[in-house]
C-alpha positions as CSV (number, residue, x, y, z in Angstrom):
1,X,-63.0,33.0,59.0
2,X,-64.4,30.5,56.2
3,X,-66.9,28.4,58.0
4,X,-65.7,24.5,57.2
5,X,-62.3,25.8,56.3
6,X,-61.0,27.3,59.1
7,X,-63.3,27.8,62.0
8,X,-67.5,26.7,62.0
9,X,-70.0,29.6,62.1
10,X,-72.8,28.1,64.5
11,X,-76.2,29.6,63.4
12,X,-77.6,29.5,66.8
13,X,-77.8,30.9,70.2
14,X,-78.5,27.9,71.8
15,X,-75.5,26.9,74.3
16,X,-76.6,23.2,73.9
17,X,-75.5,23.5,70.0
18,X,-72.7,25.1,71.0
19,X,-71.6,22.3,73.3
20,X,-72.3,19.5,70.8
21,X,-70.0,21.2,67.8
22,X,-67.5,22.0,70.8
23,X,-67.7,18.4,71.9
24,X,-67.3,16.7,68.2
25,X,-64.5,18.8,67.5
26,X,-62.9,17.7,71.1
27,X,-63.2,13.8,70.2
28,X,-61.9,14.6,66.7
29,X,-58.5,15.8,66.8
30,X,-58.3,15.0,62.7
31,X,-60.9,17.7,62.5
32,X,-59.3,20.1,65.0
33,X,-56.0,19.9,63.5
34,X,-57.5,20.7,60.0
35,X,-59.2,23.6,61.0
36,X,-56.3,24.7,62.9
37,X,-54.5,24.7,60.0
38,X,-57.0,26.7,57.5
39,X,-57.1,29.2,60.5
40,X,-53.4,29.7,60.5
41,X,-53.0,29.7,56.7
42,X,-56.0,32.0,56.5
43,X,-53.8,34.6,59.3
44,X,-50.9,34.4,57.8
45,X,-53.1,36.9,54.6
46,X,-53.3,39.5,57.4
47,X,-49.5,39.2,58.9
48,X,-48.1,43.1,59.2
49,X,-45.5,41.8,56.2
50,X,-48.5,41.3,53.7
51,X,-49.7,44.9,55.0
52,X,-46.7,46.1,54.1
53,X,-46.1,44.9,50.7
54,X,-50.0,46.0,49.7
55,X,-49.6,49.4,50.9
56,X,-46.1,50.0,49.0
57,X,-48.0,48.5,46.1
58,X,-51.0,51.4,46.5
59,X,-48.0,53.5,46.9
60,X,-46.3,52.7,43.7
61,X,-49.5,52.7,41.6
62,X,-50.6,56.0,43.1
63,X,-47.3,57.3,41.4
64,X,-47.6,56.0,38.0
65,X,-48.8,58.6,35.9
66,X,-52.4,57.5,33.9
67,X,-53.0,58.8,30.3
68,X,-55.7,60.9,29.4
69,X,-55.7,61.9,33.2
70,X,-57.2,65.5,34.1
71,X,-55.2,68.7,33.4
72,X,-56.1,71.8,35.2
């Protein structure tokens, strides 16, 4: 989550600063919606297809020979 981008991080433990950011974000659906957005955009990075294409790519650089790599 990037606070301001796609969620808020509230610094506090106190419920009533909880309630107000809960409340502003409830009268501004503008807000809400942007948020949403960032939050979906910011999943989407970590969908199992993205996984999958960055652990092929370890894969194929695992197999490419370096030079001037250790011979025993």
């Amino acid at each position: 989550m990037r606070d301001g981008a796609s969620g808020l991080l509230i610094d506090s433990h106190d419920p009533t600063i909880w309630a107000d950011t809960l409340a502003r974000l409830a009268h501004d659906p503008v807000e809400l919606d942007r948020l949403a957005g960032g939050a979906l955009r910011q999943a989407q990075a970590f969908s199992w297809d993205v996984a999958a294409r960055q652990m092929i790519d370890v894969y194929r650089r695992a197999r490419i020979p370096t030079t001037g790599a250790l011979r025993g």
